[in-house]
C-alpha positions as CSV (number, residue, x, y, z in Angstrom):
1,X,132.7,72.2,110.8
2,X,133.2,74.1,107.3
3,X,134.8,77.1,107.0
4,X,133.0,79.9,105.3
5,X,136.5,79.7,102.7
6,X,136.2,76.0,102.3
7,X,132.9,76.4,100.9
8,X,134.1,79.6,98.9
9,X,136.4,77.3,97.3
10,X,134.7,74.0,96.3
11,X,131.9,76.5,94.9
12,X,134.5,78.4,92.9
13,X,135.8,74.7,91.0
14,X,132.6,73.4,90.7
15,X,131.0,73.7,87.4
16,X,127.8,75.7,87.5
17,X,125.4,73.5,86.7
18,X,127.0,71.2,89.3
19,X,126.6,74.0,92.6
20,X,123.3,72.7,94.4
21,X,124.6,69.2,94.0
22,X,128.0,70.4,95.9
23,X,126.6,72.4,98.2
24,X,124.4,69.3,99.3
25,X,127.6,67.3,99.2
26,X,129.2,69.5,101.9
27,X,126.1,70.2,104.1
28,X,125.5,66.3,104.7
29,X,129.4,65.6,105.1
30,X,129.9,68.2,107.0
31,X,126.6,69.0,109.3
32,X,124.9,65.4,108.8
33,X,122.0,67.3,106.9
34,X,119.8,64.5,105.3
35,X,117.5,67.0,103.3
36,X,118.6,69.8,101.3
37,X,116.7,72.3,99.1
38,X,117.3,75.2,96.9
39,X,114.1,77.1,96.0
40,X,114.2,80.0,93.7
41,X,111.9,82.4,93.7
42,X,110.0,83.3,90.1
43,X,109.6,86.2,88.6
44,X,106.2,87.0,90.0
45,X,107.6,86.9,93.4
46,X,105.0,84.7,94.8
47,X,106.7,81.4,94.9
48,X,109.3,79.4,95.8
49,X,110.1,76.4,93.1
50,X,112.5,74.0,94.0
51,X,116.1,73.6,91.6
52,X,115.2,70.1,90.0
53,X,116.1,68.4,86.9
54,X,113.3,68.8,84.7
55,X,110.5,68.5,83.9
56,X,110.1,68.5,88.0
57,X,106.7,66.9,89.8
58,X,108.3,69.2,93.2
59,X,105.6,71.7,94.1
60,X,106.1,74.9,94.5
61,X,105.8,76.7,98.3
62,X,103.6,80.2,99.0
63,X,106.5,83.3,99.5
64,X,103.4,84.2,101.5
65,X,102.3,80.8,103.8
66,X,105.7,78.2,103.6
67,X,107.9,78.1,106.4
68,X,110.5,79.3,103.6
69,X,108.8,82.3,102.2
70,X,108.9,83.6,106.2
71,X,112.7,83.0,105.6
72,X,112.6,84.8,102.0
73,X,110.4,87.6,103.6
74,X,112.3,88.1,106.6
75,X,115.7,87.5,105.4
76,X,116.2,86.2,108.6
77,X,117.1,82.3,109.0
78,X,114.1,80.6,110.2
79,X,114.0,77.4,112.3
80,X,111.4,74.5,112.4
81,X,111.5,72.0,114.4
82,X,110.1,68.6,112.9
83,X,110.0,64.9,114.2
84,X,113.2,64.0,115.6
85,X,115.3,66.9,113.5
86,X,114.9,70.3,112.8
87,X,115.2,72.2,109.1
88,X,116.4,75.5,108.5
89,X,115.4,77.6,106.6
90,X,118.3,80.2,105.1
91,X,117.9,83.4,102.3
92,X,120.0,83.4,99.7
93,X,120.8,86.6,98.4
94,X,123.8,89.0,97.4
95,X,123.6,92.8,98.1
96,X,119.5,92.8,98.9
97,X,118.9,90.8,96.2
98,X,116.6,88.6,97.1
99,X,117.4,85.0,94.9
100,X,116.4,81.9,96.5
101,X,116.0,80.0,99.8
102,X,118.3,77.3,101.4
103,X,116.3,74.3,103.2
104,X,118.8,72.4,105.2
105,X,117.3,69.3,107.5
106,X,119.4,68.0,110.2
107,X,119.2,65.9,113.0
108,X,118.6,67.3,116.7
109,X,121.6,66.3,117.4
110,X,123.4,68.0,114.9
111,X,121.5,71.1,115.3
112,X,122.6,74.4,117.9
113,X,122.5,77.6,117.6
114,X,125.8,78.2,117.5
115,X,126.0,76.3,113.8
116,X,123.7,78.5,112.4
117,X,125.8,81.4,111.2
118,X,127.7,79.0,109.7
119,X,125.0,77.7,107.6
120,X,124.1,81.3,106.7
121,X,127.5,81.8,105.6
122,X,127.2,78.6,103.1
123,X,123.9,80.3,102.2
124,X,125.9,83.4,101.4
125,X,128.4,82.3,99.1
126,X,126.1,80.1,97.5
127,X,124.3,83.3,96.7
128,X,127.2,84.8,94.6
129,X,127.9,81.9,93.6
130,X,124.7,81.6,91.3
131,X,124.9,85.0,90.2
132,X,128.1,84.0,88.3
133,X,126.9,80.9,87.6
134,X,123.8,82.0,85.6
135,X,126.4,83.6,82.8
136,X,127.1,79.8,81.7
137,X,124.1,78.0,83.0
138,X,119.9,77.9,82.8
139,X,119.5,75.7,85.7
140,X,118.5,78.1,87.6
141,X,116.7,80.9,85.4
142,X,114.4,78.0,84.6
143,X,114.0,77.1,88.3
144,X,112.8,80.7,88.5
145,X,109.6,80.3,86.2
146,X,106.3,79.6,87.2
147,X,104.9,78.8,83.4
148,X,106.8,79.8,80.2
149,X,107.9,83.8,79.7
150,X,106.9,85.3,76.3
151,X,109.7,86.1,74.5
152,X,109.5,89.8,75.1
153,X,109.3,89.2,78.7
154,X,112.5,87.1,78.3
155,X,114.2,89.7,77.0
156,X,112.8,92.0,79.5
157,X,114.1,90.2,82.4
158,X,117.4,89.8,80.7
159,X,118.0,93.5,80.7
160,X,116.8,93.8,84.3
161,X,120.0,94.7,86.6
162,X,117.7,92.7,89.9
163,X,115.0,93.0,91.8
164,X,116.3,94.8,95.0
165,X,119.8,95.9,96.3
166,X,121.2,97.6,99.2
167,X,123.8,99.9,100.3
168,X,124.2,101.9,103.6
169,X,122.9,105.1,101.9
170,X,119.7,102.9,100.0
171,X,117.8,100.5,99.8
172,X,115.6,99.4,96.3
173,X,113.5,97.3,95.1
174,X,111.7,96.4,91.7
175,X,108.6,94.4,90.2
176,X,106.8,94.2,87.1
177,X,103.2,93.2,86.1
178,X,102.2,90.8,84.7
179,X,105.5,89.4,84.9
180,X,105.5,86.6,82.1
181,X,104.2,88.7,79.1
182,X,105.8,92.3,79.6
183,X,105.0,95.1,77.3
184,X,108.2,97.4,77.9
185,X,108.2,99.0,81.1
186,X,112.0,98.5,82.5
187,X,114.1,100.1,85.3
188,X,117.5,100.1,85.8
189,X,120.5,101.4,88.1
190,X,124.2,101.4,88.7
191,X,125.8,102.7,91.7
192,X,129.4,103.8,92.2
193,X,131.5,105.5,95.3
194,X,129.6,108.9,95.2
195,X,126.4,108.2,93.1
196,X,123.5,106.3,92.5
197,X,122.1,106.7,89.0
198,X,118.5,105.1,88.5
199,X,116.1,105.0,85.3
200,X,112.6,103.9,85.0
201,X,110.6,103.8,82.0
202,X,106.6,103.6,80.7
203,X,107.4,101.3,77.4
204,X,105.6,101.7,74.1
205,X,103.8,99.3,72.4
206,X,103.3,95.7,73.0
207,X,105.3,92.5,72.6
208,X,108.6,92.2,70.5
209,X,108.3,95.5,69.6
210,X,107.8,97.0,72.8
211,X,111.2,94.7,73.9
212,X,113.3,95.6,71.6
213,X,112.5,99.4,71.5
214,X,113.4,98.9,75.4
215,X,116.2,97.4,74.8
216,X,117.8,100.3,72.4
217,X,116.9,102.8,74.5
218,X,118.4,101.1,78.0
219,X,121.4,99.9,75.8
220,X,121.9,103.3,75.1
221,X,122.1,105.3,78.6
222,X,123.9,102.4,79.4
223,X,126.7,102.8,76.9
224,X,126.9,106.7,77.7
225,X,126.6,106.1,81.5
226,X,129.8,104.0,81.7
227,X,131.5,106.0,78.7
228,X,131.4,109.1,82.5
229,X,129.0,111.2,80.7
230,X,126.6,113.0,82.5
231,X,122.9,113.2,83.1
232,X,122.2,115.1,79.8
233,X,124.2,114.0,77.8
234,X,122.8,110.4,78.4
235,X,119.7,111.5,77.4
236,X,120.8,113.4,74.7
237,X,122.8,109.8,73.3
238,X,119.5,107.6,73.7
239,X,117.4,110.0,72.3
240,X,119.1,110.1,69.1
241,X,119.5,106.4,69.1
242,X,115.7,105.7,69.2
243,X,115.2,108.7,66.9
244,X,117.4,107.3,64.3
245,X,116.1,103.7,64.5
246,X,111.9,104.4,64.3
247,X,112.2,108.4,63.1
248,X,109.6,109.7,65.9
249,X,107.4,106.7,64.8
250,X,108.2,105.3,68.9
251,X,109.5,107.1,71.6
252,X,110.0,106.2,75.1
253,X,108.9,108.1,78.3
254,X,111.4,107.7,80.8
255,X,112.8,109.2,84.2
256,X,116.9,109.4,84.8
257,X,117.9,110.6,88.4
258,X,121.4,110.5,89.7
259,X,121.5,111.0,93.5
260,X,124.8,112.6,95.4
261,X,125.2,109.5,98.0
262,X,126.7,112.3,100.3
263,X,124.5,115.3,100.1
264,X,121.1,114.0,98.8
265,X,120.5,116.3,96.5
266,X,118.8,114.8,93.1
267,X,119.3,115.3,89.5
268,X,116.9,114.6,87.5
269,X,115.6,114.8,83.7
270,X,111.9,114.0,83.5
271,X,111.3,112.9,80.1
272,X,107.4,112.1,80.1
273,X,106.6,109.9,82.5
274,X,106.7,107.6,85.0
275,X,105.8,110.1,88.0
276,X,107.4,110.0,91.2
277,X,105.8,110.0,94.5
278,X,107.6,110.4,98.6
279,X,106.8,109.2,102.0
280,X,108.1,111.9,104.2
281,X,107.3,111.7,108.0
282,X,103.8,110.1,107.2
283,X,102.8,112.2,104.5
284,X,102.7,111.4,100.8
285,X,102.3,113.4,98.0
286,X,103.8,113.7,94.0
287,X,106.6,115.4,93.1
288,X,106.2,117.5,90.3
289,X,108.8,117.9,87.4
290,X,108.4,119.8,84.5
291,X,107.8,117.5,81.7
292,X,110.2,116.8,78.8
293,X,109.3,114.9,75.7
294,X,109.7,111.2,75.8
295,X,113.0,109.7,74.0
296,X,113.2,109.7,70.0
297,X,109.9,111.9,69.7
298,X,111.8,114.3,67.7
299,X,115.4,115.0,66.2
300,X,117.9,116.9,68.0
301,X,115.6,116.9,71.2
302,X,117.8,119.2,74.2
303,X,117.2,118.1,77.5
304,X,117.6,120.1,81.0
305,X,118.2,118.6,84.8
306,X,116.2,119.4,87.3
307,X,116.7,119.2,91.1
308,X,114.8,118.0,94.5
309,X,116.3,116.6,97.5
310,X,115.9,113.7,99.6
311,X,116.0,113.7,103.5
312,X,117.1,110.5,105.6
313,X,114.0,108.6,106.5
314,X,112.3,109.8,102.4
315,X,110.4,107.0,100.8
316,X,110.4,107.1,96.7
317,X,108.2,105.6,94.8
318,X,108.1,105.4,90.7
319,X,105.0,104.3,89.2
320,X,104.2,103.5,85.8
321,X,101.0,104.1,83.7
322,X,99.7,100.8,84.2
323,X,99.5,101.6,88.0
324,X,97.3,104.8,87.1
325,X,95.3,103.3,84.2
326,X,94.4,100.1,85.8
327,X,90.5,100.4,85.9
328,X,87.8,98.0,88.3
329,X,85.4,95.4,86.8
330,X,82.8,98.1,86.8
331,X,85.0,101.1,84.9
332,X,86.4,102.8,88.4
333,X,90.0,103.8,87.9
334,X,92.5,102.9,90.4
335,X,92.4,107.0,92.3
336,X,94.9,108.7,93.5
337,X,93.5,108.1,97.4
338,X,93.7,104.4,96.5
339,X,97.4,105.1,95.2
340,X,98.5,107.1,98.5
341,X,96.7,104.2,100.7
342,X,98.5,101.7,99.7
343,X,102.0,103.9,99.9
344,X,101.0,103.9,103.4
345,X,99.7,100.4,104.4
346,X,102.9,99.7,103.4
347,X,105.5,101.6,105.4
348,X,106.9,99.5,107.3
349,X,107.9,96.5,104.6
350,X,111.6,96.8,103.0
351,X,111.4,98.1,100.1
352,X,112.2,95.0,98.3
353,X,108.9,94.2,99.1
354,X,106.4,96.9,98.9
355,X,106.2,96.7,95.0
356,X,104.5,92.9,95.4
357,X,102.5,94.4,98.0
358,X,101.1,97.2,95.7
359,X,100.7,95.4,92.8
360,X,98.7,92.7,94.5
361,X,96.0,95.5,95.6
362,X,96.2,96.5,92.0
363,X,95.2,93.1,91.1
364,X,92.7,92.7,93.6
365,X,91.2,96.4,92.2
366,X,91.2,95.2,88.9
367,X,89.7,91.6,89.3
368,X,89.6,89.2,86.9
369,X,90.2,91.4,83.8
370,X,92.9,90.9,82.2
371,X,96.0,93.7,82.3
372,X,96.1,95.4,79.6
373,X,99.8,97.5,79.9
374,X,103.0,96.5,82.2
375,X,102.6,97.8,86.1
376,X,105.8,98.6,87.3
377,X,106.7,99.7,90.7
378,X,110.2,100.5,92.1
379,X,110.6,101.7,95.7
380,X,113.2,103.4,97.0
381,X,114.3,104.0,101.1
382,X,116.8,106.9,101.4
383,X,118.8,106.4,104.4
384,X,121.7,109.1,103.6
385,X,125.4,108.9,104.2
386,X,126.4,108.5,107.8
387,X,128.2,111.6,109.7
388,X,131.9,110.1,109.9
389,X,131.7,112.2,113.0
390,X,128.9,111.7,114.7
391,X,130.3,108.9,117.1
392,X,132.3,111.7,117.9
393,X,129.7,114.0,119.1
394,X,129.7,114.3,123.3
395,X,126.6,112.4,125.2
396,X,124.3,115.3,125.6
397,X,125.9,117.9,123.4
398,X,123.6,120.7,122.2
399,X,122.4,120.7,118.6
């Protein structure tokens, strides 16, 4: 059988565009597979399309109904047994993210249980594999898409730094609506030893304009985030960036929070909007901040940090306008009961799936009309820093 380094290693001198093919080399040399399958999911998150040369006549699968999409949902290896083989099903994915599934057919007798950590392993480093990969190849962005992106939502999904990721203090996860014509709404995060800094932003405008007014303003906290400044002062730095480039005539409501991985406790600069909303024991309700104006309103604009904390077991959600805006076929806007219902029907998914979930009631409130602004939904599960010490702590000790 393959070691989990092997396959490290042919991936690693394979060209990029050449991965899938070696990866389907090994599994049939190594494991007898006679089928093998990459499917990526699109940026929708509601399908599964297969890594082809194109143009392709595969079909896509369901995220929802295929025996792969239980597999992507689950992110849990998934085994079907059919005629005289068996296929398995394997995520793909790096840090949470959630990137493709691995379909690997082989015959009964090739097949025990015992062999299939070791295909999840060749699932695994194919997984970071692509990631690198997708710096010098398109095979598989274009595996990702459903029907052509705009070219503001390409450069939307460029600046994107995933979907979902995890960490033992977090977990997130991301989605926009409608995800192949995007008008500006973004988020974006970076996570080092001690912190986790997170943005989110309602974008202005529509279309190229909307995109590249996004892509200032993200460019900019980004550059002051890794030059170590802090909170404000990355504020401060993308404010006067889109100041100087549209002189008030766009502005960009955004949130930045950095959390203390090892306290909880949140700083934050609420600069418009989106709003922010928690899960706590069963209960939801909105977190209020004190309002700040939106980035490159005005010159010179000074910005203050706010605090809340978050509590083991706290649910975050950060909502755009186009969540609150969104209005039925017969004028009813989407409520705030409707909002807080959903939050809760969807408690017990992983947060890298709860924003599909809410934005699919959204569309179902919303019907057939056409949205008219970006929805954006990021969720957040705060898990907190585990207690070095608690292991420690004598059976039955008091409190």
């Amino acid at each position: 059988m393959a070691r989990p380094e092997g396959v490290e290693r042919i991936l690693r001198n394979a060209a990029p565009h050449e991965l899938f093919d070696k990866i389907r080399d090994v599994l049939a040399q190594r494991y007898g597979a006679h089928a093998v399958e990459l499917l990526m999911v699109d940026y929708a998150m509601t399908r599964l399309q297969p890594v082809t040369e194109l143009p392709s006549t595969a079909e896509p699968l369901s995220v929802h109904t295929s025996a792969p999409g239980r597999a992507f949902g689950s992110q849990e290896a998934y085994v079907v047994a059919e005629g005289p083989g068996v296929t398995a099903h394997l995520p793909v994915s790096v840090r949470g993210d959630r990137i493709a599934v691995l379909s690997v057919g082989l015959p009964s007798e090739e097949y025990a249980a015992s062999v299939l950590p070791e295909l999840q392993d060749v699932a695994d480093a194919l997984a970071h594999e692509i990631v690198v990969a997708e710096r010098d190849t398109d095979v598989f962005l274009r595996a990702r898409r459903a029907t052509r992106l705009t070219l503001a939502a390409e450069m939307q999904w460029q600046l994107l730094p995933g979907r979902s990721c995890a960490r033992p203090e977090y977990a997130l996860g991301g989605q926009l609506e409608p995800a192949y014509a995007i008008y500006g709404d973004s988020f974006d995060w970076s996570a080092s030893a001690e912190h986790l800094t997170l943005t989110v932003n309602n974008g202005m405008g529509e279309g190229i304009d909307a995109a590249l007014l996004t892509n200032l303003a993200v460019s900019a906290l980004r550059n002051a985030r890794r030059a170590g400044l802090g909170l404000v002062d990355q504020a401060s730095l993308a404010d006067q960036a889109v100041y100087g480039q549209y002189q008030g005539r766009q502005h960009l409501a955004m949130l930045l929070l950095r959390f203390s991985l090892g306290t909880g406790e949140v700083d934050v600069i609420d600069a418009g909007s989106p709003r922010i909303w928690r899960l706590r024991q069963g209960a939801v309700e909105q977190i209020e901040l004190e309002a700040q104006l939106p980035l490159g309103m005005f010159e010179d604009t000074i910005y203050t940090c706010q605090r809340f904390h978050v509590e083991p077991g706290d649910r975050l959600f950060f909502l755009s306008d186009g969540v609150y805006d969104v209005a039925s076929p017969g004028g009813e806007p989407y409520s705030r009961h409707a909002l807080s219902r959903a939050i809760t029907n969807t408690r017990l998914l992983p947060p890298s799936q709860v924003p599909r979930a809410i934005l699919e009631e959204l569309a179902g409130h919303r019907g057939q009309i056409e949205a008219a602004d970006d929805a954006m939904v990021v969720c957040l599960d705060w898990r907190g820093r585990p207690d070095p010490g608690a292991d420690a702590e004598p059976s039955g000790s008091a409190v």
